[in-house]
N, C-alpha and C positions, 0 to 999 in steps of 0.2 A: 257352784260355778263362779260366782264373784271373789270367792278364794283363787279358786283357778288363774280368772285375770289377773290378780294381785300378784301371784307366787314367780312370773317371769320376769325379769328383771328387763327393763327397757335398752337391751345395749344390742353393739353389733349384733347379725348371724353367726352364728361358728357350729362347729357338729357336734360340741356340749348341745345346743339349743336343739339341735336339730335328734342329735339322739334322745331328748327329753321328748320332745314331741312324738316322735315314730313310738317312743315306750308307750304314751298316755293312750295316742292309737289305740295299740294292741289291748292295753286294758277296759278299753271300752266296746271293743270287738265286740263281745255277747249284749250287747244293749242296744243293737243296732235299730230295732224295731221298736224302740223306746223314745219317749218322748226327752225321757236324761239325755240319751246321746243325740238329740236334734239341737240341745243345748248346748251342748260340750261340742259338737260341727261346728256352731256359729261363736261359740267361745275361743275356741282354738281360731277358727280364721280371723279372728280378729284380735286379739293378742298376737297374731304371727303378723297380721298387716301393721300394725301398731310399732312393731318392731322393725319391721319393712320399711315403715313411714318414718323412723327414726334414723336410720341406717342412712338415707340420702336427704334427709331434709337439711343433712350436714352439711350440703354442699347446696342450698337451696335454703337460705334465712331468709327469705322473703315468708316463705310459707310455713314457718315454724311456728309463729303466731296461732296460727287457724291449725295443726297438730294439736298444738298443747290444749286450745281449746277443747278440740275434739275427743283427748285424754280424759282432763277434765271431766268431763261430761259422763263417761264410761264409769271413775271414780266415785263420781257423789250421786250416783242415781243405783241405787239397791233394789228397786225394782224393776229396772231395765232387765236383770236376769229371768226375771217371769216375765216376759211378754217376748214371745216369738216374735210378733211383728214388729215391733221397737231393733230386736235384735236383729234383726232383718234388712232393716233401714240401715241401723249402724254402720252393716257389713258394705254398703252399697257405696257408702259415704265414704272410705278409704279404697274403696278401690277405684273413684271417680278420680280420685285427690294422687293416687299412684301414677297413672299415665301422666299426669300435668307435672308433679313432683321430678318424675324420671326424666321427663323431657327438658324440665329448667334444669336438671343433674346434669343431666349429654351433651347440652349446648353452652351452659355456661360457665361450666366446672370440666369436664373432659374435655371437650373441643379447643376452649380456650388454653385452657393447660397444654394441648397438643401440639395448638398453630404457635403458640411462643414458642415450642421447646426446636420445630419445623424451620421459623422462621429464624432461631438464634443460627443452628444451622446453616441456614442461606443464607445470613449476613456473614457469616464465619467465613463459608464458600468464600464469596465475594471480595472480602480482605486479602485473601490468601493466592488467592487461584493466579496470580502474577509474577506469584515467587516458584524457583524454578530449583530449588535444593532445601528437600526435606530438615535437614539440619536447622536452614533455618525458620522454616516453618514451627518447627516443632520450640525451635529457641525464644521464639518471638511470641507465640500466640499458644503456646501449651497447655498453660492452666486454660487458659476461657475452654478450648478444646475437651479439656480433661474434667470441667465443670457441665459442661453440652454433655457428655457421657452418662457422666454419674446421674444427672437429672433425668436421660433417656430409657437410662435401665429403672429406676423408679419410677418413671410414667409404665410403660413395660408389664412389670411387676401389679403395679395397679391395676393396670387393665386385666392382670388372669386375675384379682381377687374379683372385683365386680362380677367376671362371667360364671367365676365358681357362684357365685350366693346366686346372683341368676338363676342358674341351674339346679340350686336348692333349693331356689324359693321354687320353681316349676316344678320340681319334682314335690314338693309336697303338694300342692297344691292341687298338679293332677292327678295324685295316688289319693286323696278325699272326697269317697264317693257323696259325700253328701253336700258338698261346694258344687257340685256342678249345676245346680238349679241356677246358682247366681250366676253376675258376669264374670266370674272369673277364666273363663278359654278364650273371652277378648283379652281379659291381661293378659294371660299366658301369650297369646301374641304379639300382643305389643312388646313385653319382655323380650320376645326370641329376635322380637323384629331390633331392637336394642342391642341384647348380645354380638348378631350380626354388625353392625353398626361399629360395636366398642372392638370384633374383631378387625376389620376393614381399618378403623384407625389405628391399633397395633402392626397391621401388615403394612401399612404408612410409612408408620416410624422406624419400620427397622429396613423399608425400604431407604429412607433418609440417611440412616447412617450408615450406611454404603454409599460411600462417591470417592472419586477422586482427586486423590488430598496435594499431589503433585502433578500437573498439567503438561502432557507431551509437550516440542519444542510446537511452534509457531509452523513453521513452515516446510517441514522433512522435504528432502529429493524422493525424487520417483522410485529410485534403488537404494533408498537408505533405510533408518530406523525407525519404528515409534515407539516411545518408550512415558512409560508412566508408574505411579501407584497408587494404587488406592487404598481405604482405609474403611474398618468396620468397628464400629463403635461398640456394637453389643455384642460381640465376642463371649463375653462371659455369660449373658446370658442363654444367647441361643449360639451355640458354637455353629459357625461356617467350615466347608468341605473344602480346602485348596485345591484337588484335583478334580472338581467338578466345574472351574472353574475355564469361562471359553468366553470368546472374543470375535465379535460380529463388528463386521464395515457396513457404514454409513454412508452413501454414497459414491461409491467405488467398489469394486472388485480387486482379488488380488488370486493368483489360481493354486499359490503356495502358501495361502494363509494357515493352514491346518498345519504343514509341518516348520514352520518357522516360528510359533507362539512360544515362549517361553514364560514360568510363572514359576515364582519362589517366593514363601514368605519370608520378611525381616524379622531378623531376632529383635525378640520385644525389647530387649535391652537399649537399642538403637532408637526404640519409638518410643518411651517411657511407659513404659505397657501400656501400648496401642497393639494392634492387629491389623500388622501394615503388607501389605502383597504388593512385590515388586513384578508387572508385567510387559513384555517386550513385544514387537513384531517386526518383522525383519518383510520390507516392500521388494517387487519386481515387476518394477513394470508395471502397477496395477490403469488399470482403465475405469475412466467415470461411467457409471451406471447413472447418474445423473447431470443431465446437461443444461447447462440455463446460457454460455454463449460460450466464446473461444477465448478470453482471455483468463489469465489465474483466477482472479479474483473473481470469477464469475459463479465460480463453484465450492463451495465449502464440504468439509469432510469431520467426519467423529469417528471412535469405536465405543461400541458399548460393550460393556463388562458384565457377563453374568455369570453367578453362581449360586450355589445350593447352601442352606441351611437349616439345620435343625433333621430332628426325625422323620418330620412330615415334606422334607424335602422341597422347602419352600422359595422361592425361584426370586433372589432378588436380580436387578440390574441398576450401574448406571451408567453415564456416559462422558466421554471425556471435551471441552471447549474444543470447538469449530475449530479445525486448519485447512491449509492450504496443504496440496502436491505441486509442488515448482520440480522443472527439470534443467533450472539453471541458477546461478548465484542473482541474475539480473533480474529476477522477478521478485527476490525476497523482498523487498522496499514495499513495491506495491503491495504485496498481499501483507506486510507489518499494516500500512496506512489502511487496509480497506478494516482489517480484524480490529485495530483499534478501535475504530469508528462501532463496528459489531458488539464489541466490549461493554462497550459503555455504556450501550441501550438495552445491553442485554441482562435479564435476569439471573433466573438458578439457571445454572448449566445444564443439568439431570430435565429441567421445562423445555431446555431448546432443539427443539428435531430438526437437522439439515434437510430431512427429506421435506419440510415444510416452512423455508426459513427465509422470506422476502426481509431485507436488510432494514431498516428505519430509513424512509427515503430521503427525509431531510430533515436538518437541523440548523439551530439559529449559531451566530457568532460566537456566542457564552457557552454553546453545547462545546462547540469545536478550540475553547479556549481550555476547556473541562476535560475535554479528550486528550490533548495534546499535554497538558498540565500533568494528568493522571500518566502519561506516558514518558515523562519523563521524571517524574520523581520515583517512578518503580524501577525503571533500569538506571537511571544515575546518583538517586539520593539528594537530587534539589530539581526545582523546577523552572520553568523561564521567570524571564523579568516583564514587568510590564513594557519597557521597550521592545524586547525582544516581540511579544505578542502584538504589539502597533507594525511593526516590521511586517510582519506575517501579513496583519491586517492590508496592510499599506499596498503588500504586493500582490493579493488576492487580485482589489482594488481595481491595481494600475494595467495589471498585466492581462485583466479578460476581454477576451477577442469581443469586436463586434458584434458578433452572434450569441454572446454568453453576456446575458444579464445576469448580474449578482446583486443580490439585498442581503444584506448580510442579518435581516431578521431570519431568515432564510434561505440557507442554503443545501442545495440538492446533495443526494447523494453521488450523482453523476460528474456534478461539476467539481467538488473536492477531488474524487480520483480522477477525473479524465479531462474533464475541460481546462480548469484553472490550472496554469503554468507558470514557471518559475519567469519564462520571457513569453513575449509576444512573437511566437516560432512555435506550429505545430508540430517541429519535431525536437523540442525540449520537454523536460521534462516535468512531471504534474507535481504541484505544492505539497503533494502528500508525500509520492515518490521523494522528493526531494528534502524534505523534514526528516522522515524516516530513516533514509540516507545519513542526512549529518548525526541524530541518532545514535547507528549503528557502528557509525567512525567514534563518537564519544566511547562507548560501549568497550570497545574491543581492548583487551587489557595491553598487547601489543601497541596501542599508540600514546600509551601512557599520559589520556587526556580528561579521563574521569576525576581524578586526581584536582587537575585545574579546572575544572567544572564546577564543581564541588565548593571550592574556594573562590570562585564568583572571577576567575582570572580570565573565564575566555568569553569573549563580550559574542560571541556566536553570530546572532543573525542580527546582522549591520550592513548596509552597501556602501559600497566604496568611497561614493561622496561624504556620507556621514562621518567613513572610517578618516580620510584627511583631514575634515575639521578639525574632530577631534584632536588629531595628531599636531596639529599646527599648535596649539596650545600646552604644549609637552616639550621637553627638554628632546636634546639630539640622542639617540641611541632607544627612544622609547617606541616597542611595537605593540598592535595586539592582533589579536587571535579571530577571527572571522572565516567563516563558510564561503567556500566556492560557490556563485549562482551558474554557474556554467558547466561544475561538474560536481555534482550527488557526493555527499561527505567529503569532498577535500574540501581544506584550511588554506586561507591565505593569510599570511603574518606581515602586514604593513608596517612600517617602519619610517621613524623619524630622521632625518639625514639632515644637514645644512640645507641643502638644497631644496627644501618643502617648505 
């Protein structure tokens, strides 16, 4: 028997190992009533735990130390093979050391490995989810993209090798009638309870990469479109079904959703071999099944995307950023300013359920300098000046009524959209409305002012008094460029004349 231990060679499992073991079985078959094969029972499991305990201590050097010892020991002791109770003890001692082993394996070596690969993901999300044409998506942030894959399908892939040996090591282990004295149907437990475990993190990750790689518009009409695509990373691995694919509202109703869906995948050539599904839905009219009050912004909407994968017809979903349903051009502002604000504080998109979505009630100055900041370097490609943000500041400030205290360590979610005004007139319009406004006037390629944005030409948010000082120190024919406080995205161009 101490030939025996010697002759396996201490490396992974595989079904070499595993067909060596099931032969020596069968040839020991007729000795079952022998005291040889009470030896060659306790031999065998413990050469296979041995092997077992090598397998993941890979992933567990803390405890490699107290293995080798344990080796050791098995090695330089030649009469450890005559004495059953020695052999006995031995067996007991790796499989105390198994559960402890496996669980520093699961937690500090699989998990970890999982939640980086989860979270590079969701910071990916994050970068991107603002840009609104795959083109450039795919131009800009490809590799990392294409690097998040290739790791995904390698985690993947790991994870069936563990549940195979898993399932090895169980199955020998429970086919050994003469291990069953010992603990080993607790391992076997804990093992299955593991497997479980390493599946549940696999249906995670392939959860994960499914989402949506390009983000509907912001704020669709009542009777318009929603359109999006999403994007499935492990394609090669576990192929997804495009025609199992269907689309569920979030907060709303629509009574022609089933035959307006439309879904077609992109030729991979367009996605650098991604697996990208272009999905549409065509609105009429739909009604809030969820109500929080009467104005746009009071209600947020998603669709979520689910489809089938694999053999076992495995049910991924996810979902697309919060919008609005507006039924007019005059509520887009608001509902820009309220989702910005949402944006910011918000996580992974796939975490955020509309159907349980209280906004971040409030935030300090620096939040809403971050907001604002972030929302103008994604739609214009620079961001405000620190004038311009004093400005802001200034008229938060000046312009809040009586009844609206503002600290600007803190401020509400209520008073950005509704209380604070661009004047001291409840029926002008709110600082958010009205940012977003000049925004969307920069925006629009028809006013041909991104351009001079860009180049730091349009001094934007200034008042009038500033804009004259200014001007008075400037040659005759000199103008600039400033927002209307009185009407949402117009431009006033002051000018320098003799007479100033």
């Amino acid at each position: 028997m101490d030939g025996f231990l010697n002759c396996l060679p201490l490396r992974d499992l595989s079904s070499e190992i595993y067909a060596s073991v099931r032969s020596m079985d069968d040839d020991y078959s007729k000795f079952r009533n022998d005291c040889e094969f009470i030896f060659y029972g306790y031999a065998i499991t413990n050469k296979f735990l041995q092997m077992y305990l090598n397998l993941i201590a890979i992933s567990s050097s803390s405890c490699m130390s107290t293995l080798n010892e344990y080796q050791e020991y098995l090695l330089d002791s030649p009469t450890f093979m005559n004495d059953i109770k020695a052999m006995e003890r031995s067996i007991e001692f790796p499989i105390q050391m198994v559960a402890r082993l496996y669980t520093d394996m699961f937690d500090s070596h699989l998990r970890e490995s999982h939640e980086a690969i989860c979270n590079r993901i969701k910071v990916w999300k994050r970068h991107t989810r603002h840009i609104e044409s795959l083109d450039v998506i795919l131009s800009q942030y490809q590799d990392s993209l294409l690097r998040i894959k290739n790791d995904a399908i390698d985690m993947l892939k790991r994870y069936d090798i563990f549940v195979k040996e898993i399932d090895i090591i169980i199955n020998i282990l429970q086919n050994h009638n003469i291990i069953q004295s010992f603990t080993i149907p607790t391992l076997c437990d804990k093992l299955l309870t593991i497997e479980r475990n390493i599946n549940a993190l696999k249906y995670e990750l392939l959860s994960k990469c499914f989402f949506v790689i390009v983000q509907c518009y912001r704020a669709p009409k009542s009777n318009g479109k929603i359109s999006c695509i999403v994007v499935y990373l492990a394609d090669s691995y576990l192929p997804i079904n495009v025609s199992t694919l269907r689309v569920d509202y979030k907060g709303f109703s629509d009574n022609s959703q089933s035959g307006d869906l439309k879904k077609n995948e992109i030729e991979r050539s367009q996605c650098y071999g991604l697996c990208c599904i272009n999905v549409s839905v065509k609105l009429h009219n739909p009604e809030r099944t969820i109500r929080r009050g009467e104005y746009v912004t009071d209600d947020r909407y998603q669709l979520e995307i689910r489809i089938m994968v694999g053999h076992d017809h495995l049910e991924l979903s996810c979902r697309t950023i919060p919008f609005f349903i507006r039924t007019g051009n005059a509520q887009c502002w608001k509902a820009m300013s309220t989702l910005a604000w949402d944006y910011y504080f918000m996580d992974d998109v796939d975490d955020t359920k509309v159907e349980a979505y209280p906004p971040t009630s409030e935030a300090s100055w620096s939040d809403i300098e971050k907001i604002l900041q972030a929302a103008f370097n994604n739609s214009l490609g620079r961001g405000l000046t620190v004038d311009n943000l004093n400005y802001l500041k200034n008229m938060i400030l000046h312009n809040a009524s009586e009844n609206t205290r503002v600290n600007l360590d803190t401020i509400t979610w209520d008073q950005f959209h509704y209380a604070l005004r661009t004047r001291k007139n409840k029926n002008s319009y709110t600082v958010g409305e009205w940012i977003f406004a000049c925004l969307e006037s920069l925006s629009k390629p028809e006013n041909c002012l991104k351009d001079l944005w860009q180049e730091g030409k349009i001094t934007g948010f200034i008042d009038k008094t500033e804009a004259k000082e200014i001007l008075k120190m400037e040659s005759n024919g000199t103008c600039l460029v400033r927002f209307s406080e009185q009407i949402p995205g117009a431009v006033a161009v002051p000018y320098k004349n003799c007479k100033l």
